[in-house]
C-alpha positions as CSV (number, residue, x, y, z in Angstrom):
1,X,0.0,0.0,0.0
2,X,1.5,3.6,-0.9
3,X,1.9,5.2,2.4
4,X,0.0,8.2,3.4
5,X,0.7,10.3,6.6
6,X,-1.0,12.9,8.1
7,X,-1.3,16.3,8.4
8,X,-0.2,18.8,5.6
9,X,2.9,17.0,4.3
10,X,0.8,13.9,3.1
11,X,-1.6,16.4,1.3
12,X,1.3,17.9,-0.3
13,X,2.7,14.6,-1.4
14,X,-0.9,12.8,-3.3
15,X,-1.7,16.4,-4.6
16,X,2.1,16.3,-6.3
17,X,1.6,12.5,-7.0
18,X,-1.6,12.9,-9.0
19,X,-1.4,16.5,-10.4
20,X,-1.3,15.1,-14.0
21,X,-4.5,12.5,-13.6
22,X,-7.5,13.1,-14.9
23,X,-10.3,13.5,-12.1
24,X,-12.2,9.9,-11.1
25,X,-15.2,10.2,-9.3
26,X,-15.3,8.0,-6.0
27,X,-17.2,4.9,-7.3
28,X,-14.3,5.2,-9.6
29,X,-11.2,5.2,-7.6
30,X,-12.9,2.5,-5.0
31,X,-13.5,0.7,-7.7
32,X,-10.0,0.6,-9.2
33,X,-8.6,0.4,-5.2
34,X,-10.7,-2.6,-4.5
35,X,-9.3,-4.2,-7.8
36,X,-5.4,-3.8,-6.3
37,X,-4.7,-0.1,-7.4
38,X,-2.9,1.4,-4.9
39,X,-2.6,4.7,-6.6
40,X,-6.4,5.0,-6.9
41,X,-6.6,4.3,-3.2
42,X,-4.2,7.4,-2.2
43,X,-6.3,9.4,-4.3
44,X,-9.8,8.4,-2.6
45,X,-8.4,8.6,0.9
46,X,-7.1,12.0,0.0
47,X,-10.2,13.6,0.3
48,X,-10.8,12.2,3.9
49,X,-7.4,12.2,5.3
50,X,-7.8,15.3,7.2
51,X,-10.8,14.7,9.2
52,X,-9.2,10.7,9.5
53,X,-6.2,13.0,11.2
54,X,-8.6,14.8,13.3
55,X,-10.7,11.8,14.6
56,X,-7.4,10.4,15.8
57,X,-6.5,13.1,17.3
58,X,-9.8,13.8,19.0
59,X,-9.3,10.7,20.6
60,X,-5.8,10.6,21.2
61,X,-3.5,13.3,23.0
62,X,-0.1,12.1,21.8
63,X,0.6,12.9,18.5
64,X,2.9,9.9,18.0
65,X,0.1,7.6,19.1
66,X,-2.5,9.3,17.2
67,X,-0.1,8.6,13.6
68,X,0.0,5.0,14.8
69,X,-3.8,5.1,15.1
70,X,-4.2,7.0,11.4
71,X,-1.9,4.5,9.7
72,X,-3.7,2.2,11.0
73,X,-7.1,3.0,10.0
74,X,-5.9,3.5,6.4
75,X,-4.4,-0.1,6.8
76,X,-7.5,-1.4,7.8
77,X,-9.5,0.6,4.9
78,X,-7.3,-0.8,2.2
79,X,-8.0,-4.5,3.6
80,X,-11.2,-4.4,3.7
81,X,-12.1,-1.9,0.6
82,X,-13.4,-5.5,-1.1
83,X,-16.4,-5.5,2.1
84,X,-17.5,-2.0,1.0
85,X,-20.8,-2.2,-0.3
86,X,-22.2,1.3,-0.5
87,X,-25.4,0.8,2.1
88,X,-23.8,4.0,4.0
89,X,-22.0,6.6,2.4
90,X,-18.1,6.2,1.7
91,X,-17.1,9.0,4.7
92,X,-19.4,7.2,7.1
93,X,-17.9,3.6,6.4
94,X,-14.3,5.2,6.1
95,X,-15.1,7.7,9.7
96,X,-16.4,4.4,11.5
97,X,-13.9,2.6,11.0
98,X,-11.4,5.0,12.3
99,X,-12.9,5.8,15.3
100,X,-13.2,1.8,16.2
101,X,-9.3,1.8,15.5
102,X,-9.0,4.7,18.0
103,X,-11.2,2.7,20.3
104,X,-9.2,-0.5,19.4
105,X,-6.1,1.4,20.8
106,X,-7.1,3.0,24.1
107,X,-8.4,-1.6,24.7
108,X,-4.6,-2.3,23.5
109,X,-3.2,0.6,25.8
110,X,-5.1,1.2,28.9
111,X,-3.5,4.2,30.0
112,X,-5.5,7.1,30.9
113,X,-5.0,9.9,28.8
114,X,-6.6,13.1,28.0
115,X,-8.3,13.7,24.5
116,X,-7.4,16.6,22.1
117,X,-9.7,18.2,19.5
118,X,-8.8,20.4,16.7
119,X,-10.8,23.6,17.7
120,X,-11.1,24.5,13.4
121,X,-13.4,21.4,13.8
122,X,-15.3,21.7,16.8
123,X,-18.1,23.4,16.4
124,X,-19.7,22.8,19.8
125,X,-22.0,25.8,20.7
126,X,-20.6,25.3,24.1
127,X,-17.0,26.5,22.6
128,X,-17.9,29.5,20.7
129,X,-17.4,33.3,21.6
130,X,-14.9,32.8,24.0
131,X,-12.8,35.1,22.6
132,X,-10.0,35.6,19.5
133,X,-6.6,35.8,21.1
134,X,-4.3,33.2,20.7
135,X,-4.5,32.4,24.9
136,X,-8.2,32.0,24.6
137,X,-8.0,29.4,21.6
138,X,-5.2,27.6,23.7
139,X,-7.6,27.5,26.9
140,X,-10.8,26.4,25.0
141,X,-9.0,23.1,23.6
142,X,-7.6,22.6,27.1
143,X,-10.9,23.2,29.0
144,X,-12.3,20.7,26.1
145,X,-9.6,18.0,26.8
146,X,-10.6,17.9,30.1
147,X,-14.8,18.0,29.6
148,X,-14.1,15.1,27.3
149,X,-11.6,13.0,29.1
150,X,-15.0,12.9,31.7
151,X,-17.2,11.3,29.4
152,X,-17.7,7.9,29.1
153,X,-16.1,6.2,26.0
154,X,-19.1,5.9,24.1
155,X,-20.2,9.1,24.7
156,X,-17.3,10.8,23.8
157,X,-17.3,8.7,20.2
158,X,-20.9,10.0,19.7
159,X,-19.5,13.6,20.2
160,X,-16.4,13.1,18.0
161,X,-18.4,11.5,15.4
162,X,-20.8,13.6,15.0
163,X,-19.0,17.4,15.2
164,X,-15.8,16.2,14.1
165,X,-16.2,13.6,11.5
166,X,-20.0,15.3,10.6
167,X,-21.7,12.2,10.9
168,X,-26.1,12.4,11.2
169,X,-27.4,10.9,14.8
170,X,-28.9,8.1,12.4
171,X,-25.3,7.0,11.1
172,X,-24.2,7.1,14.5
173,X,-27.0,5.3,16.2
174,X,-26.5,2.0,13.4
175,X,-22.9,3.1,14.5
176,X,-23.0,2.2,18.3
177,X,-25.9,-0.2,18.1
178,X,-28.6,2.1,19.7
179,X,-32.0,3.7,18.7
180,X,-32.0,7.4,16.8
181,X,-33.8,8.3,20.6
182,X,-31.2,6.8,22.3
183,X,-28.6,8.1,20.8
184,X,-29.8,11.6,20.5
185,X,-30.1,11.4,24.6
186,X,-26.7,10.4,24.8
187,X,-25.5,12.9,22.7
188,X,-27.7,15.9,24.8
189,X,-26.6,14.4,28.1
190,X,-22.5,14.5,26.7
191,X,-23.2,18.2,26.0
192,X,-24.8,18.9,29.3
193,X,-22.2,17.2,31.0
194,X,-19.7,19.3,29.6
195,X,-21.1,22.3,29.9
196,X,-21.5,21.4,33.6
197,X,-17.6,20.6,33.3
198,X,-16.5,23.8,31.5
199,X,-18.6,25.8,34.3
200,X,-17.1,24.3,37.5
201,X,-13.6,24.6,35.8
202,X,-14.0,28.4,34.7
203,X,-15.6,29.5,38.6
């Protein structure tokens, strides 16, 4: 498999490596990556590597660990491209099974650890107008580590699946093996939680 990394340097490197291809559509590319084509897989997963990077990282604090995670959801793509059969969307199926690999790793590694978010993709209400400085921005992903490190493990997934990776409360309910209902009160009771959190940690 061609190796792709994370972050801007990986972008850089399929943009450069496909700059002279004529644009497939994504039943295309999957369809060419599921027959063996590596190259047509590094251009499909181009388009989700980013918020791939950002669910790690949402889960994950160290950066190290979080690239171990990412290389291993891409891994685990490529295997099982073949099993792809287009009953959810390509994101959803791709976003799924990166957050089970994040899962799969805090099982494999039981230390406790706090989680990070990229703030340009968390669009919590609970987050916003807290200011523009650079201090503020550092203090809102800190006070967000913390509110999420609190939650349980499957309500923290719902979260980061649904305002990081954008995924509906439907896709996340089939997701986690609950009801729409159900997972929409798990989703309203992580919020409340963390705004409870944020609160006590701001008085």
């Amino acid at each position: 498999m061609v190796a792709i990394t994370g972050g801007k340097e990986g972008s850089l490197a399929v943009e450069h490596m496909f700059q002279d291809c004529e644009p497939m559509t994504d039943k295309e590319l999957i369809e060419r990556a599921a027959a063996g084509d590596e190259r047509a897989f590094t251009a499909l997963i181009q388009a989700y590597r980013d918020i791939i990077w950002r669910i790690c990282l949402a889960h994950i604090q160290d950066q190290h660990d979080a690239e171990d995670v990412f290389m291993a959801a891409i891994t685990k793509v490529w295997a099982n491209l073949h099993q792809f059969q287009g009953r959810s969307s390509f994101s959803t199926w791709v976003y799924r099974i990166t957050s089970n690999c994040a899962i799969d790793h805090h099982r494999k590694f039981s230390k406790q650890r706090e989680q990070s978010l990229d703030e340009a993709v968390f669009n919590d209400p609970l987050l916003q107008d807290r200011g523009s400085s650079t201090e503020a921005r550092v203090e809102d992903l800190e006070l967000a580590n913390r509110a999420l490190s609190l939650l349980s493990p499957a309500s923290r997934e719902a979260i980061i699946l649904f305002e990081v990776a954008g995924l509906k409360v439907k896709e996340i309910a089939v997701h986690q093996g609950i009801s729409v209902t159900a997972c929409k009160q798990r989703l309203r009771r992580a919020r409340l939680k963390m705004a409870t959190v944020l609160d006590e940690i701001e008085d």
